[in-house]
N, C-alpha and C positions, 0 to 999 in steps of 0.2 A: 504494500500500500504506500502511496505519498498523496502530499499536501501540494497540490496547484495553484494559482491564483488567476484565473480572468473576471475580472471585473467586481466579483467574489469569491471566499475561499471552497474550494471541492477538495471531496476524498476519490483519491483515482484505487480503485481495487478490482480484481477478477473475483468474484464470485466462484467461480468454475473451476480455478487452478489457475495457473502460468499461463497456460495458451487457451486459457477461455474469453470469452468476451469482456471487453475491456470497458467497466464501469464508473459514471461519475456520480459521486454522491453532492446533495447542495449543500452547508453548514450555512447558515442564517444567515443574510446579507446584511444586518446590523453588526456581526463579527468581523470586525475588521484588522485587529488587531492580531499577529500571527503567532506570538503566544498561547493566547486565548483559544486561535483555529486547533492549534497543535494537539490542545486539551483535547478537543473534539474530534480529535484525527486518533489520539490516543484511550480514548473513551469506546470510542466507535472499532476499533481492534476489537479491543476486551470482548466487547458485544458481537462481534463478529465471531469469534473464536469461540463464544461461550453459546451460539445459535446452533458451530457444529462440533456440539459436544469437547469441545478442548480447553475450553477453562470454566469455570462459575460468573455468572452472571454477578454483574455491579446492578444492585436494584435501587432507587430512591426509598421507594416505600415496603419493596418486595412481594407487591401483589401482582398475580397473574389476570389473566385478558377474563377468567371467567369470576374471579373476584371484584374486577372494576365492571360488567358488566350491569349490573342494578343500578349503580352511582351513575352511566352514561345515561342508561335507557330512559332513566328520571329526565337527567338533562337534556334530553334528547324527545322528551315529551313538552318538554318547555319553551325549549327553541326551533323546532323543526315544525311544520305542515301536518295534521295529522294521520292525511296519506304516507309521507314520508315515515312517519313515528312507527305507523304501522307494517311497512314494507321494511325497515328498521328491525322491527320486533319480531318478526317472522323468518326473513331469511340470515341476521346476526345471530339470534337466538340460540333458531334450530340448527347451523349449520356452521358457522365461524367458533360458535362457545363448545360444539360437538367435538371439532376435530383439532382448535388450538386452546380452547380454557386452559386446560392444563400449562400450560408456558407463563414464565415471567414477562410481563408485561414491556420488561426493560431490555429484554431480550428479543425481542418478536423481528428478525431482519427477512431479507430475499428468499431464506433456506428456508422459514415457515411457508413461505406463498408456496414455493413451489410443493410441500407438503398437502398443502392443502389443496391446489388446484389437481394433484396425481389421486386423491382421495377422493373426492367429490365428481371427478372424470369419471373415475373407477366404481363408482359406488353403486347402489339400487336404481337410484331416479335418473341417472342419465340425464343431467340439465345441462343444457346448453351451454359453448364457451360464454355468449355475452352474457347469458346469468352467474357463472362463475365471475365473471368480472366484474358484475355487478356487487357482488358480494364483498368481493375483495375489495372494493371502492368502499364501501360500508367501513370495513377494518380497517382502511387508511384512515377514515373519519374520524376513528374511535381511537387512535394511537396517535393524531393530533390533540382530540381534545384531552387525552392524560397527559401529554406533555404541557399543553395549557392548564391542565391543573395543578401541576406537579406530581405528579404520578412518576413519570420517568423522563429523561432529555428529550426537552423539544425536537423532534426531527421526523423526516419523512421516511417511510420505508417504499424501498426503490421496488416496484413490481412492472414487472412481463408480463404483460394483457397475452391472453389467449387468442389467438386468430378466429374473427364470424365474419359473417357476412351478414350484412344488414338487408333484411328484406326489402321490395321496393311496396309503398305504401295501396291497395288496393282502392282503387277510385269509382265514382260513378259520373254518366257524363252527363252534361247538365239539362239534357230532357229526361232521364234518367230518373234525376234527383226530380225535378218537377212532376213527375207522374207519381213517385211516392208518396210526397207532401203532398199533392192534392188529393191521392188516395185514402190517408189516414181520417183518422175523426177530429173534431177540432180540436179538443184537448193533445193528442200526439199531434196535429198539425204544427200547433204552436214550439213544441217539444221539438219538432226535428228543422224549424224555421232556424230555432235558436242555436241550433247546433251547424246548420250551414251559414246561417247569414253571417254569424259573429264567430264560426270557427272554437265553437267550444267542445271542452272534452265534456265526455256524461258527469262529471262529478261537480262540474260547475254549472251548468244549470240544475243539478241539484239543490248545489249550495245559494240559488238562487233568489232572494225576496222581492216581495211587494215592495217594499221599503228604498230596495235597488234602482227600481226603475225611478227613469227620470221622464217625466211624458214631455214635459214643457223641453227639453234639449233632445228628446230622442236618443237619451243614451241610457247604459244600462254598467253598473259596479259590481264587481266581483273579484272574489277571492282566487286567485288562481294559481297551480302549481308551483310550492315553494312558500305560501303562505304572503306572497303582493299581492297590492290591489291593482286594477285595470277599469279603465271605465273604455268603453265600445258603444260603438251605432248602433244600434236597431233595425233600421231602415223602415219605409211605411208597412211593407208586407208583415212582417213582424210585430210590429204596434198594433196592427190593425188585428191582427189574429191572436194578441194578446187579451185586448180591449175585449174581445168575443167569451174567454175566460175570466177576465177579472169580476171577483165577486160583486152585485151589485151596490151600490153606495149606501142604498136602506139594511144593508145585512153586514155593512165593515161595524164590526163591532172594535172596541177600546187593544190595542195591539195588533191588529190584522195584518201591517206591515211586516210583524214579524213571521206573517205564513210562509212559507216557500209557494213559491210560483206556480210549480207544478207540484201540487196538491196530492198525497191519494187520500182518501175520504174516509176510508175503511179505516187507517193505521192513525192518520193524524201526522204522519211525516210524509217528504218530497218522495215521489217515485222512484222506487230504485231500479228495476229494467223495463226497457220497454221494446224489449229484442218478440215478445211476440205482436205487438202492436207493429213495428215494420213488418213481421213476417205475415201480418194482414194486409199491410199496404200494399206491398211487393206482390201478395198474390191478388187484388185488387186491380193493380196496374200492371199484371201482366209481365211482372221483372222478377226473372227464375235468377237472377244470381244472387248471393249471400250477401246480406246486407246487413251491415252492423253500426250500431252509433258513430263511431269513430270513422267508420267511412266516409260520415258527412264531415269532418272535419278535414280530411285528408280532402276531398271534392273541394272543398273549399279554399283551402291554399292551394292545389292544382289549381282552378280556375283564375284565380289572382296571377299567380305566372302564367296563364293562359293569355291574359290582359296586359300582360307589359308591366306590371308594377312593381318595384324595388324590392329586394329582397328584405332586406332592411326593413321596409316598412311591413314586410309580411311576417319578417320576425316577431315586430312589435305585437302586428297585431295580435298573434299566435302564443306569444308569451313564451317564445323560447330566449332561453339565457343562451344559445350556441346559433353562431347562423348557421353553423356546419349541420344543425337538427333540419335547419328550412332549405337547404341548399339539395336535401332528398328529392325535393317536389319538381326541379326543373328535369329528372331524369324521365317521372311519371306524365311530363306534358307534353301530350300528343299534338296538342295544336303547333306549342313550337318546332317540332319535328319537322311538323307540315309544313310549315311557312320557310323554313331553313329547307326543305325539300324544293318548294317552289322558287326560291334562291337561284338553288343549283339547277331546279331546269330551266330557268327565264336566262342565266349563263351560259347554260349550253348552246342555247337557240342564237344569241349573238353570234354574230361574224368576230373569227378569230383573225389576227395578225389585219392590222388596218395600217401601217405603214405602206408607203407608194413601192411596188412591186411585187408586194410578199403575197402570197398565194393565201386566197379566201377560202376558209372550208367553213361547209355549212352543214350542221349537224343534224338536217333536216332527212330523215330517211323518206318522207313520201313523196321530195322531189329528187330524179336524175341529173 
């Protein structure tokens, strides 16, 4: 191992051996001081040696990953989204606390990942690399925030993502989508207006109130992925198929803003599927292909890059914190295809070589 410096201090080490791949670790970019780096280069040994099996682990507090468990999940009920809390709680739980609890917290380097990613490959359920990686991003989270506690030295553990492929997002086209919505009854009409016109996931028009709308601006508030707020258009079609729902003014009794939007009646809580109300629409309108909530969102930023509009702004509207999430949708756009198709034949059909002498070809086969 050695101590480098570009710009900040790194630890250079193979993992692997001598002739394995050639690793750089970050040490804080407020360490500036190369002393201080050294500690960390010297620390960071210790901890490396003691992941494979060749020394005893330097602990701060000496608890392992399934002892700080409780203490995160708390704080991770507090500060995270409660989708998050819950995707949190189910795949760190069952599956990170299953196969490294057991380790010292202060200890947890590269050698655990790949323990864990050869276990879980191997294992009953067969999950996917990207949910492996999913998982491990969980236990980067949680070995940040014990360093932020003090639990053990602040630092990153370096992880090798698993090779996927990311599926491409299934769409519908946009007569497609209009024959469903006007298929439905007006209560799911309004339900899947709100999922294409504003591009939302099912859990936020869930999370959606009386209280949200804005009728005088036409826009609508909501809580979205990650636990930010967003305010969005509506548009008339939307308002107007809300207004067809919203309870009448002689029946808002004292709190009614706090209802969710889409109502169910029977529970007293928001709707939670409504995959057989499309699968009434779709056979309704006459559309044999599988249609899921999310497909109207995915329809929905397709169409916008169908349109020409900024990725940028489709981010926002979408509420992805990565453009590289919205940069999926220019791959599912047919339209652009077409028009970059129509490009290349309107090019062909031109007369090549137009300087004085050069020989005209014309790409035209049904003249000789």
């Amino acid at each position: 191992m050695s101590l480098e410096f570009y710009n900040r201090f790194f630890i250079i080490y193979r993992p692997d051996g001598r002739y394995g791949k050639r690793v750089r670790f970050p040490i804080p970019s407020h360490i500036q001081d190369r002393a201080e780096a050294q500690r960390w280069h010297d620390d960071f040994i210790r901890e490396w040696k003691a992941a494979r099996g060749k020394e005893e682990p330097r602990a701060l507090t000496g608890l392992t990953i399934g002892q700080l468990w409780p203490s995160y999940l708390e704080w991770s009920k507090m500060h995270h989204a409660a989708t998050t809390h819950r995707d949190i709680e189910k795949n760190v739980g069952q599956w990170v606390i299953k196969y490294l609890g057991q380790y010292d917290a202060e200890g947890i380097g590269p050698h655990h990942v790949g323990i864990y990613q050869r276990m879980r490959a191997g294992g009953d359920h067969h999950p996917s690399n990207r949910t492996i990686n999913k998982e491990l991003a969980y236990l980067g989270g949680m070995i940040k925030w014990a360093g932020r506690q003090g639990h053990i030295t602040p630092r990153r553990v370096s992880m090798d993502r698993l090779p996927y492929k990311r599926p491409l997002p299934q769409v519908l086209s946009a007569p497609e989508v209009l024959a469903v919505i006007n298929a439905a009854e007006p209560f799911y009409r309004a339900y899947l207006l709100s999922l294409f016109v504003m591009g939302l996931r099912s859990i936020e028009a869930r999370n959606l109130r009386w209280k949200d709308i804005d009728w005088r601006r036409g826009t609508a508030n909501m809580i979205q992925k990650g636990g930010t707020m967003k305010s969005l258009p509506m548009g008339p079609a939307l308002m107007s198929s809300l207004r067809t729902i919203a309870p009448p003014e002689s029946n808002r009794k004292a709190g009614w803003g706090d209802l969710p939007v889409f109502l169910n009646p029977d529970t007293g809580k928001a709707v939670f599927d409504i995959r057989k109300a499309i699968r009434r629409a779709c056979k309704k309108a006459g559309i044999e292909k599988r249609v899921t909530p999310h497909m109207l969102r995915h329809s929905c930023a397709t169409a916008m890059v169908d349109k020409g509009i900024n990725l940028r702004v489709i981010q926002s509207f979408l509420g992805h914190s990565n453009v590289t999430t919205t940069e999926i949708y220019t791959h599912v756009s047919l339209e652009n295809l077409r028009d970059a198709q129509k490009l290349i034949s309107r090019g062909l059909r031109n007369k090549i070589g137009r300087r004085k002498g050069a020989q005209i070809i014309r790409l035209d086969t049904a003249r000789k």
